[in-house]
C-alpha positions in Angstrom: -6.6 2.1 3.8 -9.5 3.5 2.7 -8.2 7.3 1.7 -5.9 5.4 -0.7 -9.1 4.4 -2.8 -10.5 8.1 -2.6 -7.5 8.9 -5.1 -8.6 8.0 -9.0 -5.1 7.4 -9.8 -4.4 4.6 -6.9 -7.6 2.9 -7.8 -6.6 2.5 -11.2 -3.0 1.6 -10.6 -4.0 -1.1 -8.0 -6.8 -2.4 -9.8 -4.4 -2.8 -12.9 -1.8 -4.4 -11.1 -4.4 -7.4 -9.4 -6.2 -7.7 -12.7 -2.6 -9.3 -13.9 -2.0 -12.2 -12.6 -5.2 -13.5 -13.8 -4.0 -12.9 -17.5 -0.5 -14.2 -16.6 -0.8 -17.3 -14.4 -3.4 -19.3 -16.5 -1.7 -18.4 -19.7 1.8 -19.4 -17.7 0.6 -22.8 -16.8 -1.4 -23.5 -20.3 1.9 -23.0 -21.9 4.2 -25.1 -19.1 5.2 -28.6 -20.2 5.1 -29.9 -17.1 1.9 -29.9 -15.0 2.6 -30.2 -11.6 -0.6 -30.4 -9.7 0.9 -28.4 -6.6 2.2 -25.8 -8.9 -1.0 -25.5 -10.9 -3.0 -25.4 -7.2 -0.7 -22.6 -6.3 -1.2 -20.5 -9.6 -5.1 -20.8 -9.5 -4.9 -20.0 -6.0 -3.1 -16.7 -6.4 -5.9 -15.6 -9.6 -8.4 -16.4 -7.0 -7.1 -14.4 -4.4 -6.0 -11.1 -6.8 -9.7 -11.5 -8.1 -11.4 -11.5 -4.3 -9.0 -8.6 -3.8 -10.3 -6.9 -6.9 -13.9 -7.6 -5.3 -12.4 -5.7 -1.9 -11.3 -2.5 -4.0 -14.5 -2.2 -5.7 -16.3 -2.3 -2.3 -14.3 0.3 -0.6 -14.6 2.1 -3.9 -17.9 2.0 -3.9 -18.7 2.9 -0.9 -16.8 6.0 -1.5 -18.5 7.1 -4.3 -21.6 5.8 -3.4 -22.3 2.4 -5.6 -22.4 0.1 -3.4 -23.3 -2.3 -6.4 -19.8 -1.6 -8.1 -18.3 -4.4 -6.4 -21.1 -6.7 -9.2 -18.7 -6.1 -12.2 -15.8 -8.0 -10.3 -17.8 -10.8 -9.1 -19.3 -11.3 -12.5 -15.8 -11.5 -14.1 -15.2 -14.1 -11.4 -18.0 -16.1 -12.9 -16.7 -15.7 -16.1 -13.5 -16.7 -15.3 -14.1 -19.7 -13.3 -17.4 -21.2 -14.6 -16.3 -23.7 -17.7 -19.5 -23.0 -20.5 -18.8 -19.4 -19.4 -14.9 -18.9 -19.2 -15.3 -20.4 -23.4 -16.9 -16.7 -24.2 -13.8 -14.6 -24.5 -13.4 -11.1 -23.6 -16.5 -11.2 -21.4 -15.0 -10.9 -18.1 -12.0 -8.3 -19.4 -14.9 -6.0 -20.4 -16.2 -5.9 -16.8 -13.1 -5.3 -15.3 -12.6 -2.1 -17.9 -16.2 -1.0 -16.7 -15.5 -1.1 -13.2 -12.4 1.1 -13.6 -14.6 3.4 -16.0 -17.4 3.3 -13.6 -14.8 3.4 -10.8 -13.8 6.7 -11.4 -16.3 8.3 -13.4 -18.2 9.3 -10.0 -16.6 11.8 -7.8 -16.3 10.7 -4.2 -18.8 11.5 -2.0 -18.1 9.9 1.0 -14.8 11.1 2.9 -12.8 8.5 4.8 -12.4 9.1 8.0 -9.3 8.2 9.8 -8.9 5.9 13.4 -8.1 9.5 15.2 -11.1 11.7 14.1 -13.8 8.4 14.9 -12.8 8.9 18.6 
């Protein structure tokens, strides 16, 4: 799994494609009607899981281009989105998401993946 991250445009893609659900699911349920608390439970429990996976990309990432540290920018959008006083400033946590991509692929890989054959 890790040579798929070695390749700029997979990063990007996959990053893109977990940062959506946490645009879509809170605005979903803000806008429902009728708040089920199951279906509420669910939908905050899929944002929290696209955003621990967002975390995961940007530690493989990192350790492929050597920042380990890149995997900060997705836990601080984590903070922004789920702490109250700080989820009130608005655009905060989109910003660090767009800097991890940036910074995500700004760096040329430096550290190769090895696959399970060539460890042996």
């Amino acid at each position: 799994m890790n040579k798929a991250f070695a390749n700029n445009t997979t990063f990007v893609v996959s990053y893109i494609l977990l940062m959506l659900p946490t645009y879509y699911l809170p605005l979903a349920s803000a806008a429902s009607a009728s708040h089920s608390p199951n279906i509420l439970h669910i939908q905050w429990m899929v944002v929290l899981c696209a955003l621990l996976a967002l975390c995961w990309i940007c530690v493989v990432r990192g350790a492929l281009i050597g920042k380990q540290w890149l995997v900060a920018l997705p836990a601080v959008a984590i903070a922004f989105e789920f702490i109250p006083r700080l989820s009130a400033i608005p655009y905060v946590s989109s910003s660090y998401h767009l800097l991890a991509i940036i910074i995500g692929i700004a760096f040329p890989v430096i550290a190769r993946p090895q696959s399970a054959l060539t460890k042996a």
